[in-house]
C-alpha positions in Angstrom: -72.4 44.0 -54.7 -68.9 46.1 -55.0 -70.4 49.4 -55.4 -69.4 52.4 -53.3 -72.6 53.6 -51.7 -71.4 57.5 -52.0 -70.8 56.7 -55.7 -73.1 54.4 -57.3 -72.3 52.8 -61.0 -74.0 54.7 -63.5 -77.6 52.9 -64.4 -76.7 52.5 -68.2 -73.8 49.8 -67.2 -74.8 46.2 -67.1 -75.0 43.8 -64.5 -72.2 41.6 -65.3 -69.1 44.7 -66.0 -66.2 43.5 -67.9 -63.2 44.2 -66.0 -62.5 47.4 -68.2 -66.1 49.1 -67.2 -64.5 48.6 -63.9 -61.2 49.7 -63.7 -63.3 53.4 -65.5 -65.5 53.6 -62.7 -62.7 53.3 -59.7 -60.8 55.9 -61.9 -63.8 57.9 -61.6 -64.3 57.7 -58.0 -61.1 58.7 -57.2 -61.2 61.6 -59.6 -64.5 62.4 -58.5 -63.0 62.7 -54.7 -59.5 63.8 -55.4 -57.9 61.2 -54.2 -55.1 61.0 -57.1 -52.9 63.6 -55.1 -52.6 61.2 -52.4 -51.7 58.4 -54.2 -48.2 57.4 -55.4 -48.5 55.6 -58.4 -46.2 53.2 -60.5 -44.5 52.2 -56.8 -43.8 48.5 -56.0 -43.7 47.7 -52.1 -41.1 44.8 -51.8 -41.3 43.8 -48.1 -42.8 44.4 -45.0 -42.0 44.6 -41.4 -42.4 45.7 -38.0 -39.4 48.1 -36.9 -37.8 47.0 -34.1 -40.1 48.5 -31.3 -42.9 47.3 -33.0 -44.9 50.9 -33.3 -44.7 51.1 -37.1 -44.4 49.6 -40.8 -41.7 49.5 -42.2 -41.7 49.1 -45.9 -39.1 48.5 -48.6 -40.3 50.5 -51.7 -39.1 50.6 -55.4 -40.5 53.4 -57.5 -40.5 53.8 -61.4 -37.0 54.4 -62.1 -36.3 51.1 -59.8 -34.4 53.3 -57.0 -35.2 51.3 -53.3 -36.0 53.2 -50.2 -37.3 52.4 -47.2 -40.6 54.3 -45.3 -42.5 53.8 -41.7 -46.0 53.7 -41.7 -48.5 53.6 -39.0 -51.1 51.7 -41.0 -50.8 49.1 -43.8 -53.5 47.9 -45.9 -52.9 44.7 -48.0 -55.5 44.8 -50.7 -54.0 42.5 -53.8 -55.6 39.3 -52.6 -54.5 36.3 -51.5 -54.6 34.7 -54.8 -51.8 35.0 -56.4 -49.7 31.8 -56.5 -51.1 29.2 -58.6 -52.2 25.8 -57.3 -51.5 23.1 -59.2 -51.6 19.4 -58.3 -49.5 16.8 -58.7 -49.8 13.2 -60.5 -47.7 10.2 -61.3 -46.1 11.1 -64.9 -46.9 14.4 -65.0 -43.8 15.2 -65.8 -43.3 13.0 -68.7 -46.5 14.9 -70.6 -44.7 16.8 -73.7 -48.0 18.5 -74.2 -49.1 22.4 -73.4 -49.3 22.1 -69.7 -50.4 25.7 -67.8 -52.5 27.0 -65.0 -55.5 28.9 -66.1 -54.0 32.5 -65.1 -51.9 31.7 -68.3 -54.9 30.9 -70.4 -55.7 34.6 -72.8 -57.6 33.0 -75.4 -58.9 29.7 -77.2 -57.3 29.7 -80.7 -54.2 28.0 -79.8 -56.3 25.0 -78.7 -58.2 24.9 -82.2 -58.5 21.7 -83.1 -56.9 20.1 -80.0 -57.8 17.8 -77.7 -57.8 20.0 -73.9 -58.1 18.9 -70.4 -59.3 21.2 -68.3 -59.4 19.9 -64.6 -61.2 21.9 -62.0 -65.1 22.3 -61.1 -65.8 25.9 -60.5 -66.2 28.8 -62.2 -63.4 29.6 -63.9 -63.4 25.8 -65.5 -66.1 26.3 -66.7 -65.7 29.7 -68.6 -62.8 27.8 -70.3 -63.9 24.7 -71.1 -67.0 26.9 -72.5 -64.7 29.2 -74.5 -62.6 26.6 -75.7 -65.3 23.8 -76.9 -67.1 26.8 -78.9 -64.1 27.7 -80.8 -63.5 24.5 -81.8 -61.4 22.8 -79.4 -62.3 19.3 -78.2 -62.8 19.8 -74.1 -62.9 17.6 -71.6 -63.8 18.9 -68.3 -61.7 16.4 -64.9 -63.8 17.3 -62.1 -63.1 15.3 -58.6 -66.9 15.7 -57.8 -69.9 16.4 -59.4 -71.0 20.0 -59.6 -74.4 22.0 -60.1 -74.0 24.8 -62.5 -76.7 27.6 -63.1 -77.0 31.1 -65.3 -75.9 34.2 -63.9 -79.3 35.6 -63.9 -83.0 34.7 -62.4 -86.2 34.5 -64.4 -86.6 38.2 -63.5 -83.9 39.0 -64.7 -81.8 40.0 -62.0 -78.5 38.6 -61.4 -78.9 35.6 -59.0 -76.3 37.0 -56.4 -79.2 40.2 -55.8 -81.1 37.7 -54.0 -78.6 34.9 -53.0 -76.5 37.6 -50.9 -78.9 39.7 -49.9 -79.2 41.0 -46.0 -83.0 38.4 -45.6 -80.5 35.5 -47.4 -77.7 35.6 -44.8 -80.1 36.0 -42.2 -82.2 32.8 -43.1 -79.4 30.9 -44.9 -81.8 27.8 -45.6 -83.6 30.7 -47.8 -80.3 31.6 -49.7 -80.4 27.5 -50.4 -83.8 27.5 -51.2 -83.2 30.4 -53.9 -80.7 28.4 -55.4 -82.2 25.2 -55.5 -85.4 26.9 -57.6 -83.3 28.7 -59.3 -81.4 24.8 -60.1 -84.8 23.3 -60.8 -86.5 26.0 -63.4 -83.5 26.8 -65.3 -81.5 23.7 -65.7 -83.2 20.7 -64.4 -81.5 17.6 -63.1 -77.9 17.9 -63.5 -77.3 14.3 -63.8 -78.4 14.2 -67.3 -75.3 15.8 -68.3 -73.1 13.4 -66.4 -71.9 15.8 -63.7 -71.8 13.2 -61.0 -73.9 14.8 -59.0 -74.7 12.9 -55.8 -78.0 14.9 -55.2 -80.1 16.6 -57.9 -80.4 19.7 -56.4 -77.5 21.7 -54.7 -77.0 21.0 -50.8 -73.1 22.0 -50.5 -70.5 24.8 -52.4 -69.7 23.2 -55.5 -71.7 25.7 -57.7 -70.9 26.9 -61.4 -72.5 30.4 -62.3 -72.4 29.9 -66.0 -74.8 30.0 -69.1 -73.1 28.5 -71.5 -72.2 25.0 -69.4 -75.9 23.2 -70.7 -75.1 24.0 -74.3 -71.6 22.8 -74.7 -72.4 19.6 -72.5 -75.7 18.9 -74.5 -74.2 19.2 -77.9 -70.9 17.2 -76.8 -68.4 20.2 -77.5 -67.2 19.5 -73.5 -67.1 16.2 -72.0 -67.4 15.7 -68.1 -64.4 13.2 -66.7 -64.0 12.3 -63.7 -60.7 12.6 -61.8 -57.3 12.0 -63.1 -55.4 9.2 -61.9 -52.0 9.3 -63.6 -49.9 10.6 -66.7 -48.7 8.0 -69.2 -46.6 10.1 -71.9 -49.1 12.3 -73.6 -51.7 9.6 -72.5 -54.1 10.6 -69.2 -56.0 8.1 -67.6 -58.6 9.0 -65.3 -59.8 7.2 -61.7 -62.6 5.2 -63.7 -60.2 3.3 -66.0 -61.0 6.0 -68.9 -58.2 6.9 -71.1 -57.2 9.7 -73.7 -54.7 9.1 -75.9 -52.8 12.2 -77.4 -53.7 15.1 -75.4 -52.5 18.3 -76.7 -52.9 20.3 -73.8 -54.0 20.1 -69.7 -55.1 23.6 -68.5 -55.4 23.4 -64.3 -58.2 25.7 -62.9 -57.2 24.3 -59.6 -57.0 27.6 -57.7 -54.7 29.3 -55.5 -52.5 28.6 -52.7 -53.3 31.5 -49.8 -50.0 33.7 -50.5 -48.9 37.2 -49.7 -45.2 37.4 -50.9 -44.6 40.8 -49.2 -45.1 39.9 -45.6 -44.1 36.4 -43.5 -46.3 33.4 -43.9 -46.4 33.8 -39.6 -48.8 36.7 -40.0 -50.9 34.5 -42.2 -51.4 31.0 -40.6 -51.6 29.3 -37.4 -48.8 26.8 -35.9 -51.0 24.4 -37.5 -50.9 25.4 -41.0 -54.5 26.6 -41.0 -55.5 30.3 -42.7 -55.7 32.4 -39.5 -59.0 34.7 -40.4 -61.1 37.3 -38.0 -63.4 36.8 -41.1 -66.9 35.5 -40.3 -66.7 33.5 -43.2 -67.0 30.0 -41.6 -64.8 28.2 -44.6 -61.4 30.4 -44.1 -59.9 28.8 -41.1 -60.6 25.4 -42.4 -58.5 25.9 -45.3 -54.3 25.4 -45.4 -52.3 26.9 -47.3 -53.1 25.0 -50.5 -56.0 26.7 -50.9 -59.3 26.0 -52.5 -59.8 23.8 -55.4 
């Protein structure tokens, strides 16, 4: 899906590229094009502006050595994402938990939670890649979800990864097609989700709360990660959850909760509306109902 059609990835890498196979191909490319003589590496832009007649950029810039100067531009390109300030929610007595409390872009790897007993509150992807990791290294999981989700491997019965056909040009022309896909894809490699107490309203996906994942079935069917439902408050190291459930003696609450929408190096103005909404020329119908919370 991200590959440069005037440089394709070699055929020999796999479908799913850890993030090292593809920081090598980007290198390539720009090798491959000589682009590295027009790039200024190791540079840190701190701010951006419009100078005063509002023709140009201007940019604060630090380089290496930490030495600040400031450039005009005709053109800037923000390419960093929008995701980079963790989302975390709030609860009554949070504060008072004593445990190991962090947002999953602090999470590196599951040995520390050996042996523990781990929330991990969220319902997408990235949840689910850590509650996996986690409840097969030994950890005792328990996975807070505020609504049920529908989680499916990364690949078809063809063999192909699903997102070949689910984004495909026919899909987003016939988007009931891109739900059929999915829903087949639901039914003959998982089955009914509601066996493994995901709290799924329907049995086969109708809406966005999808988990690509292929370990998920496992880990729920042999109890190493326990669906919850929401959490409703903190009570010291005590968490009890919307149904009346409670845990006693958590060691740890990791929040996959997302992002709020955040670009530090230009004014929140240029980003949303007078109401607080994302402003977006995107044709992605989901970005301009979204505030600056972000998705969870």
């Amino acid at each position: 899906m991200m590959t440069f059609s005037d440089f394709p990835y070699p055929k020999e890498n796999t479908p799913f590229m850890p993030h090292r196979m593809v920081l090598r191909h980007i290198q390539n490319y720009a090798k491959h094009f000589k682009l590295e003589k027009h790039i200024r590496f190791n540079t840190d832009v701190i701010d951006v502006q419009r100078n005063n007649d509002g023709k140009y950029w201007k940019l604060q810039i630090k380089d290496k050595d930490g030495k600040l100067s400031t450039e005009e531009f005709d053109y800037v390109m923000i390419c960093t994402s929008v995701y980079n300030r963790a989302a975390i929610p709030s609860y009554p007595g949070m504060e008072n938990f004593k445990g190991i409390k962090i947002h999953v872009n602090k999470y590196r790897e599951p040995s520390k939670f050996k042996g523990k007993k781990v929330i991990v509150v969220g319902g997408l992807h990235t949840a689910g890649e850590v509650s996996s990791e986690i409840g097969r290294n030994g950890g005792e999981v328990y996975l807070s979800m505020r609504h049920g989700v529908f989680f499916f491997p990364p690949t078809c019965q063809n063999g192909l990864p699903y997102d070949i056909q689910l984004f495909s040009r026919s899909a987003y022309q016939s988007p009931t097609k891109g739900l059929t896909l999915l829903e087949n894809h639901c039914k003959t490699r998982v089955g009914d989700h509601r066996k493994f107490g995901l709290q799924s309203k329907e049995i086969y996906p109708a809406s966005k709360h999808t988990m690509v994942n292929d370990e998920m079935q496992d880990r729920l069917a042999q109890g190493h990660i326990k669906p919850m439902v929401e959490i409703e408050e903190f009570k010291g190291n005590d968490v009890i959850f919307k149904d009346g459930t409670t845990l006693e003696n958590v060691d740890a609450v990791i929040f996959a909760t997302g992002y709020e929408f955040a670009v530090p190096i230009i004014e929140d103005s240029w980003l949303y509306d007078e109401s607080d909404k994302l402003m977006c020329t995107s044709t992605c119908s989901q970005c301009g109902q979204n505030t600056r919370k972000g998705w969870r």
